[in-house]
Structure formats: C-alpha cells, structure tokens
C-alpha positions as CSV (number, residue, x, y, z in Angstrom):
1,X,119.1,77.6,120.3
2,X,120.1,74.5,118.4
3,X,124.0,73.0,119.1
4,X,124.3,73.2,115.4
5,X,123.3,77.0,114.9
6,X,125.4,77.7,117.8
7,X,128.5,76.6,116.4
8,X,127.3,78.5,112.7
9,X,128.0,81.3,115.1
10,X,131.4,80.8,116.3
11,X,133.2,81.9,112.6
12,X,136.9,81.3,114.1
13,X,136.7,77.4,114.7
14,X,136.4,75.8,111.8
15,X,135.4,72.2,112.1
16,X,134.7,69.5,109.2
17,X,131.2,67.7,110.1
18,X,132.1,64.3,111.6
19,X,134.5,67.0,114.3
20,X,131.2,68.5,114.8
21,X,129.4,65.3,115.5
22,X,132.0,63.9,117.6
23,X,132.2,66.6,119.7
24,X,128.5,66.8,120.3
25,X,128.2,63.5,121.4
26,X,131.4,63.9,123.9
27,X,129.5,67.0,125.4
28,X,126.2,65.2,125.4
29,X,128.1,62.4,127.0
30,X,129.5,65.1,129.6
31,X,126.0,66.7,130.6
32,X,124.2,63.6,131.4
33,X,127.4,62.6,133.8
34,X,125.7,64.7,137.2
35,X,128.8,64.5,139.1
36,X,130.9,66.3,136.7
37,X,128.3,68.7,135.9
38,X,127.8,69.8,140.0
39,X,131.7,70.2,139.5
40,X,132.2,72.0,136.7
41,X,129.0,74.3,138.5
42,X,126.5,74.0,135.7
43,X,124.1,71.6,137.3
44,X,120.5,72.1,136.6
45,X,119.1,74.0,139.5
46,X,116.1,71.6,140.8
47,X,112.5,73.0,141.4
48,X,112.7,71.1,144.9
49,X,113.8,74.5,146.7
50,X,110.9,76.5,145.0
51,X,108.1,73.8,146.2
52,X,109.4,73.8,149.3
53,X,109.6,77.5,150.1
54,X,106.2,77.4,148.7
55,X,104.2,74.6,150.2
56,X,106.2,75.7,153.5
57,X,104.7,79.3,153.2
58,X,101.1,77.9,152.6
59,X,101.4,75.7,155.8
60,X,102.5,78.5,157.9
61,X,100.2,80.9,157.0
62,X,97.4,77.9,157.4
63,X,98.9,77.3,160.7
64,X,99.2,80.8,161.7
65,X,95.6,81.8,160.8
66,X,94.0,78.4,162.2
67,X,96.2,79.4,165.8
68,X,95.1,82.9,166.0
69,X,91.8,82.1,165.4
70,X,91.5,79.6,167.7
71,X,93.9,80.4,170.1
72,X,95.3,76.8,170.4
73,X,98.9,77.1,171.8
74,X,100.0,73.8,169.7
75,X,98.9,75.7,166.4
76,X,100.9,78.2,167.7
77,X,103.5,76.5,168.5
78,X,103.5,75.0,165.2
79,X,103.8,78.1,163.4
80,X,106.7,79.3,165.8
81,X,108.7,75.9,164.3
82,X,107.4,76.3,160.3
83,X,108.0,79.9,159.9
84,X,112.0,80.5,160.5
85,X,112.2,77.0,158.3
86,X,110.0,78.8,155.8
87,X,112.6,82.1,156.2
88,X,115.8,79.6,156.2
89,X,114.5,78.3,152.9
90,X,113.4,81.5,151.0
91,X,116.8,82.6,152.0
92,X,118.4,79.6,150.4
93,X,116.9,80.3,146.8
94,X,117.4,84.4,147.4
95,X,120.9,83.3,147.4
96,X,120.5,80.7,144.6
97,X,119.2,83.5,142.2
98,X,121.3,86.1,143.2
99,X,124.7,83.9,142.6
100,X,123.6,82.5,139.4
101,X,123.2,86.0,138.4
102,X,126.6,87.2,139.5
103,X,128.4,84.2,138.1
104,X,126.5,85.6,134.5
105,X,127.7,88.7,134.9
106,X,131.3,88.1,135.5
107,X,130.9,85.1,132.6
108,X,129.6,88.0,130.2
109,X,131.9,90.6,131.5
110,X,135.3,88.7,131.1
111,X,135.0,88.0,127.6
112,X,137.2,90.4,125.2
C-alpha cells in the first residue's frame, strides 16, 4: 500500500497537499532514524536470527551424523556445544514471532 492511498483512506483528516507532503517527508525522516524506530518498537526485524537458527541447525545435524558415525568423541562433543545454542536461538525467534503477533492483536483490538 502506497502512503498516498493510505491517507485516501482515513476520510476524517482532511489535509491540503503540501500538509500531506510535509508530513511524508517528516515520517520518512523518522523511519530512516534506527534509534528512534528500536524505541518507538517498530524496527525492522533482521533476517540475522533466521540464518542463524538455520545454518546452526545444519551444522549440528552435520556434526551429529559425522560423530555417530564415526564415533569421534570431539564430534561429539561438538554437537553437545552447537545444539542447546541451536535450541537457545530457535527459542529467541519462537518468541520474536509470537510477540509481534500479540502486539498486532492488541494494536487491532484496541481501536473503536
């Protein structure tokens, strides 16, 4: 959605065209400012976390396969260090997709 059809939606607020302009270059301003954006709680959620958990997966199961098969006790060992990281981090994004959820629904359910 466009910033200009969404304020063709909002009937109430009428603004003349140079308000609208102004005020989309003050908010355009405002999103490319990352500290006030991690305050205000609407920071873009980074795809770091989902590599992670990923590549982090891959090497434990590589690890874990490789040790069992060869029975190497530093393999093992390995895998006995990766996989509660690997857990710790999937936890961390369960979390992070649950709560943006939440905050949604109690955005979407507070409004008249």
């Amino acid at each position: 959605m466009d910033d200009w059809e969404m304020w063709e939606m909002h009937d109430e607020v009428r603004l003349s065209p140079r308000e609208r302009l102004t005020l989309l270059r003050i908010e355009a301003d405002l999103r490319q400012d990352r500290r006030f954006a991690r305050r205000m709680g609407a920071a873009r959620r980074g795809r770091r976390l989902p590599v992670a958990v990923l590549l982090l997966g891959a090497a434990s199961v590589f690890v874990a396969v490789m040790g069992i098969r060869s029975s190497d006790p530093s393999l093992l060992w390995c895998f006995a260090v990766l996989w509660p990281l690997t857990l710790f981090q999937a936890f961390r994004l369960l979390c992070r997709a649950t709560c943006g959820r939440r905050r949604a629904v109690t955005r979407i359910t507070r409004r008249p």
